[in-house]
SEKOLVO-58478 format. One record per residue: x, y, z of N, C-alpha, C, O in turn. Coordinates in Angstrom, 1 decimal, padded with zeros to 4 digits. Layout:
% residues N
R     n_x     n_y     n_z    ca_x    ca_y    ca_z     c_x     c_y     c_z     o_x     o_y     o_z
R       X       Y       Z       X       Y       Z       X       Y       Z       X       Y       Z
...
This chain:
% residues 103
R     n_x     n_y     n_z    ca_x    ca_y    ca_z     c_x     c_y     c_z     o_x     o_y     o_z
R  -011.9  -003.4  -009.9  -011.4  -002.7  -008.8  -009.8  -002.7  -008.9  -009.2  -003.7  -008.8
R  -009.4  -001.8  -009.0  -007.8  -001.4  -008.4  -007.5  -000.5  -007.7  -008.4   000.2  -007.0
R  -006.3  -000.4  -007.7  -005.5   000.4  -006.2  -003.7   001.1  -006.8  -002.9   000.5  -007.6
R  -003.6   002.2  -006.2  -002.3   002.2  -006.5  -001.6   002.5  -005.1  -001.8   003.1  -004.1
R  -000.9   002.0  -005.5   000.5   001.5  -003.9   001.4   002.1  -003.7   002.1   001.9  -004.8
R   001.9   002.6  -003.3   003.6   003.4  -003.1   004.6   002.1  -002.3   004.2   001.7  -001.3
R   005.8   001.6  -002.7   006.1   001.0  -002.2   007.4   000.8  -002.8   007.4   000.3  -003.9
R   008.9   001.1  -002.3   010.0   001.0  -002.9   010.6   001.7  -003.8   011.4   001.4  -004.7
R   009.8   003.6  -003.4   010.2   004.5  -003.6   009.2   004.6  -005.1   009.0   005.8  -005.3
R   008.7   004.0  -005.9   007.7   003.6  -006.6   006.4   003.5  -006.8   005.9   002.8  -006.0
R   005.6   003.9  -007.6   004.2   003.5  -007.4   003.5   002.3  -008.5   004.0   002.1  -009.6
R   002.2   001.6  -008.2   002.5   000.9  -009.1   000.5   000.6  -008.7  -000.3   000.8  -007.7
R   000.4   000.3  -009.6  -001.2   000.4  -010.2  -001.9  -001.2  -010.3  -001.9  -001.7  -011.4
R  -002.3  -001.9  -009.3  -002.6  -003.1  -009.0  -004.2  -003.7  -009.2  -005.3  -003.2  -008.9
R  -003.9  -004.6  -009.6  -005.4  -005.4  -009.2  -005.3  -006.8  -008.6  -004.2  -007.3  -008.5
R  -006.1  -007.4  -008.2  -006.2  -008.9  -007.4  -006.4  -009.6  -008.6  -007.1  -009.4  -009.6
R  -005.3  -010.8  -007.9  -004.6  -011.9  -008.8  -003.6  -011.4  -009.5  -003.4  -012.1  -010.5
R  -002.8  -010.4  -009.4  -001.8  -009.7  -010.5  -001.1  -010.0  -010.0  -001.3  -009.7  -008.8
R   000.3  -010.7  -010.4   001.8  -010.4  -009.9   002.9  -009.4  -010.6   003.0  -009.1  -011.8
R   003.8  -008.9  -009.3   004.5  -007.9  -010.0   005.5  -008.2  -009.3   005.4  -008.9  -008.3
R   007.4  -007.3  -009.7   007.9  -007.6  -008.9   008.1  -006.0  -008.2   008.1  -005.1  -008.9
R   008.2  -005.9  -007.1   008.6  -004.7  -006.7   010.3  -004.5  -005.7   011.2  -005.0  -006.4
R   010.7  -004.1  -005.0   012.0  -003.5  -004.4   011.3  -004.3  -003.2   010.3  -004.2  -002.5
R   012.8  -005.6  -003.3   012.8  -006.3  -002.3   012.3  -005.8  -001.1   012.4  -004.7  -000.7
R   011.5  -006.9  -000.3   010.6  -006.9   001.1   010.9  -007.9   002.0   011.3  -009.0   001.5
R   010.8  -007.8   003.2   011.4  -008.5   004.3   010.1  -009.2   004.5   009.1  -008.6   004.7
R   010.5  -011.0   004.5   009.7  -012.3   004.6   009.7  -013.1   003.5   009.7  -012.8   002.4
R   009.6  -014.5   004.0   009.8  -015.3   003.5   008.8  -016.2   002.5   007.7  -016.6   003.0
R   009.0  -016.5   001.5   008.2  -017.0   000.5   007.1  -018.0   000.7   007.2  -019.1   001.3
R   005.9  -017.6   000.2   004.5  -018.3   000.6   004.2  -017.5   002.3   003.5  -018.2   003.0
R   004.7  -016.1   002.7   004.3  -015.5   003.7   003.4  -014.4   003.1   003.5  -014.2   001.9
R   002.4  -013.7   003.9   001.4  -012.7   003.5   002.2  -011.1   003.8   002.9  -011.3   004.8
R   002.4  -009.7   003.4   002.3  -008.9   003.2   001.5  -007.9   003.1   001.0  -007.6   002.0
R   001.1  -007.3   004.3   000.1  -006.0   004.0   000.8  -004.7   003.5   001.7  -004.4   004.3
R   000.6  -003.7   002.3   001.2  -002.9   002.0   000.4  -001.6   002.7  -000.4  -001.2   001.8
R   000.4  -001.2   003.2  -000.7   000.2   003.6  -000.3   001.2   003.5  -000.7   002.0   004.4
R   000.3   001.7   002.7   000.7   002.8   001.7   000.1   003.0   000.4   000.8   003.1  -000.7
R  -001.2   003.0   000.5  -002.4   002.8  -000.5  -002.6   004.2  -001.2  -002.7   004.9  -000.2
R  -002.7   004.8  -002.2  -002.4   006.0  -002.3  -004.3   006.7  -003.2  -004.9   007.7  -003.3
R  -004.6   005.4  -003.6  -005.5   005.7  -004.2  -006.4   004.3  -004.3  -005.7   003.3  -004.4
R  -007.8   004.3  -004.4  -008.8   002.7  -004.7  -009.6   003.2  -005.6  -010.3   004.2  -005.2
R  -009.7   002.8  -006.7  -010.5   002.9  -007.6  -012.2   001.7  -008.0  -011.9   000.8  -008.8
R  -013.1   001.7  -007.6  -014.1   000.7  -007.9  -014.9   000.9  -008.8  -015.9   001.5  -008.4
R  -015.0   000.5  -010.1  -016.0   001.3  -010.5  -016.3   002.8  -011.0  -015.4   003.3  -011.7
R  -017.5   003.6  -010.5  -017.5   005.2  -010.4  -017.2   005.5  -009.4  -017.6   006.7  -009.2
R  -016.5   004.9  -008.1  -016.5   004.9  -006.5  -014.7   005.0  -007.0  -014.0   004.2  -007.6
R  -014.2   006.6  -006.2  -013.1   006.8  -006.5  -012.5   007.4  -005.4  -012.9   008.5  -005.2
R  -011.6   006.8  -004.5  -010.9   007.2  -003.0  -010.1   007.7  -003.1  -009.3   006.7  -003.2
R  -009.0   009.2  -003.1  -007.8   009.3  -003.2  -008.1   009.8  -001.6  -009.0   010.4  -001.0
R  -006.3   009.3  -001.3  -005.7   010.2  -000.2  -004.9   011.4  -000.4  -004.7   012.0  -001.5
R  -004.4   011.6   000.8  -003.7   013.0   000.4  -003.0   013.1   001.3  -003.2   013.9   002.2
R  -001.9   012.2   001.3  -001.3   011.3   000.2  -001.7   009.9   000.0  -001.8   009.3  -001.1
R  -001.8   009.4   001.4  -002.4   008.4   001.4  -003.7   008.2   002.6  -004.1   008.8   003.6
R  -004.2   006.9   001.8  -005.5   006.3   002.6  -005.3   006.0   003.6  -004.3   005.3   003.7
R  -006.1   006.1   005.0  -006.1   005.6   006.2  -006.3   004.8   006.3  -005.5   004.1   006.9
R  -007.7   004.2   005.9  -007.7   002.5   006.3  -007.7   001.6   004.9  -008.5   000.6   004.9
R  -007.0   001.9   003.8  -006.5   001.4   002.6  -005.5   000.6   002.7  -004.3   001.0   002.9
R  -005.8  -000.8   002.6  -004.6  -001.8   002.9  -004.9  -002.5   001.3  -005.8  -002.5   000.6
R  -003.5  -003.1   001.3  -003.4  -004.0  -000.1  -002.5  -005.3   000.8  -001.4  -005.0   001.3
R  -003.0  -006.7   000.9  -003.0  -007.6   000.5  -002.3  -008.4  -000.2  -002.8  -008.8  -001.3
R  -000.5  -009.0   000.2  -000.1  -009.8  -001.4   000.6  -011.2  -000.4   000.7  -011.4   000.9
R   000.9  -012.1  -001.6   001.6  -013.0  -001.0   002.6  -013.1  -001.7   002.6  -013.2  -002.9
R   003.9  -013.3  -000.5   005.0  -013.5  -001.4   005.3  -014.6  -002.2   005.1  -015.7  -001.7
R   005.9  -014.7  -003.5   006.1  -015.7  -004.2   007.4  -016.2  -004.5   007.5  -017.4  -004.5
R   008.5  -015.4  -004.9   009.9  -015.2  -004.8   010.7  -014.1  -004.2   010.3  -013.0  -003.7
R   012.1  -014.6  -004.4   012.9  -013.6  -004.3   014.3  -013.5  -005.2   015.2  -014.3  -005.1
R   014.4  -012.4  -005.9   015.7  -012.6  -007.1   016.5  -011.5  -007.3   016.6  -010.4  -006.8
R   016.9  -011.9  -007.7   017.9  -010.4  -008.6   017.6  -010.5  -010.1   017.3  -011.5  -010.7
R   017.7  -009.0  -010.4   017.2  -008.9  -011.7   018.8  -009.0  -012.7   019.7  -009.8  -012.3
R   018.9  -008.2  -013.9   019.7  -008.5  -014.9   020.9  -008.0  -014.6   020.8  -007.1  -013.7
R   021.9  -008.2  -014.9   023.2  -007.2  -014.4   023.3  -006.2  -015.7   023.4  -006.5  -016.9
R   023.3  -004.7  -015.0   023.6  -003.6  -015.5   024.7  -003.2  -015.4   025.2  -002.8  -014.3
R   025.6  -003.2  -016.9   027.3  -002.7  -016.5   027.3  -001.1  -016.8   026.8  -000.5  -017.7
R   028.1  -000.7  -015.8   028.0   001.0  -015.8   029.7   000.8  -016.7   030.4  -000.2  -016.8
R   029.9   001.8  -017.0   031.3   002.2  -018.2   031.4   003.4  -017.8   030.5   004.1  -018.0
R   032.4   004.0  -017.2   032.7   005.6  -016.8   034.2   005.7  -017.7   035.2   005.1  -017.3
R   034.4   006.5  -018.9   035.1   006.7  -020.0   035.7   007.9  -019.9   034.9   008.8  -019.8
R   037.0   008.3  -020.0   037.4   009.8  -020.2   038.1   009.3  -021.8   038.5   008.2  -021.8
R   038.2   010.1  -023.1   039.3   009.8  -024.0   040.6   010.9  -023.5   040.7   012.0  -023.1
R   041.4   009.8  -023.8   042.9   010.5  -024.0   043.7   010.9  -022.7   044.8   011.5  -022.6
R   042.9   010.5  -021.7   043.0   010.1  -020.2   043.5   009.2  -019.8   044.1   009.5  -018.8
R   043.5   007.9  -020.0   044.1   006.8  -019.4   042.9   006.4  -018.5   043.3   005.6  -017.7
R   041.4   006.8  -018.5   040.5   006.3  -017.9   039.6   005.4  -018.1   038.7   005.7  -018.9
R   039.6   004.8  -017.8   038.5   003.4  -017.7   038.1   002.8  -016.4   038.6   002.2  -015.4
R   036.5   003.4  -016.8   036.3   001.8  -014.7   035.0   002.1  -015.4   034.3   002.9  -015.9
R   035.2   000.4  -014.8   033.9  -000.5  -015.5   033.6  -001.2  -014.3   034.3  -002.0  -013.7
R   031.8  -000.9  -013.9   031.6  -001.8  -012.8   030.0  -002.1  -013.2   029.4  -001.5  -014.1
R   029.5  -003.0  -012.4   028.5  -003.7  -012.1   027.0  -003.7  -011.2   027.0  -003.6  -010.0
R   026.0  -003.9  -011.8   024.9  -004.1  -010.7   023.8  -004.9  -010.8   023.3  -005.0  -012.0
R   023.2  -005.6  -009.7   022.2  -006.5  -009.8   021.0  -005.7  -008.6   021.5  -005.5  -007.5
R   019.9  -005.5  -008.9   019.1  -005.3  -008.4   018.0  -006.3  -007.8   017.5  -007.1  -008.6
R   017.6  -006.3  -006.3   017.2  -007.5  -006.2   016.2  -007.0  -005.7   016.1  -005.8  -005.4
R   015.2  -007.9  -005.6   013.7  -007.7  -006.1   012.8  -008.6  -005.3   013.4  -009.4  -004.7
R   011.6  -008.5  -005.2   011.1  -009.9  -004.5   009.0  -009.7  -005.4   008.3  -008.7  -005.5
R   008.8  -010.9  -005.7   007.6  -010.6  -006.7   006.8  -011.3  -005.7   006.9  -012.3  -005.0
R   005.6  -010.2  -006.0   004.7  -010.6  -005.1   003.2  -010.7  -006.2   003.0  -010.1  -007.3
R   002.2  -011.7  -005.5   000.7  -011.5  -005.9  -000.4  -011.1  -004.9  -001.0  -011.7  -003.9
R  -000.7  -009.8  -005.7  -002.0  -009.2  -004.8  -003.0  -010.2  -004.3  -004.0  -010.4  -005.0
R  -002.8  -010.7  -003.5  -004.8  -011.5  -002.7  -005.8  -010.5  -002.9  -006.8  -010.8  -003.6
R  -005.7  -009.1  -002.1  -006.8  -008.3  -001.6  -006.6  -007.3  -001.4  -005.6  -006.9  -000.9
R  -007.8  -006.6  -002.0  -007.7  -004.8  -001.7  -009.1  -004.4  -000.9  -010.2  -004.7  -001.2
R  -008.7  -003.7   000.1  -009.5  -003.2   000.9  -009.3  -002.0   001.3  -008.2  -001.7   001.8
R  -010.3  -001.1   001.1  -010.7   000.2   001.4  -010.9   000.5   002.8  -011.2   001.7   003.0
């Protein structure tokens, strides 16, 4: 059984017991998360899409961390300009594991 989720402008293709990280979420670590932006449940030959989404399709996770990912340095370059800017980014994240998917 899986499910796909929309969640942090993203979609992402899950099953129970899987961790992933997705676009940081508000609560605190070892708290529960219902995602209900369920877009699709797949069981089997038993196939539910919404349109867009599922009505009573909830997904189940608990949170496990919270981080920032790698730093990405951006470089904006002109030649023969006298241009240079160089800046920075950390993307911060929070990984969660699916408990349960319910239809």
């Amino acid at each position: 059984m899986y499910a796909v989720i929309a969640t942090g402008g993203k979609q992402y293709r899950v099953t129970e017991g899987e961790t992933l990280k997705v676009e940081k979420l508000a609560g605190e670590e070892g708290s529960e998360v219902e995602l209900d932006q369920v877009l699709m449940i797949a069981d089997g030959d038993n196939i539910q899409v919404g349109t867009p989404a599922l009505d009573k399709g909830t997904v189940t996770a608990t949170i496990k961390s919270h981080g920032r990912a790698k730093k990405v340095d951006i470089v904006k370059f002109h030649r023969r300009k006298h241009h240079r800017k160089q800046m920075g980014h950390r993307q911060s994240y929070t990984e969660i594991e699916v408990t349960k998917i319910t239809a």
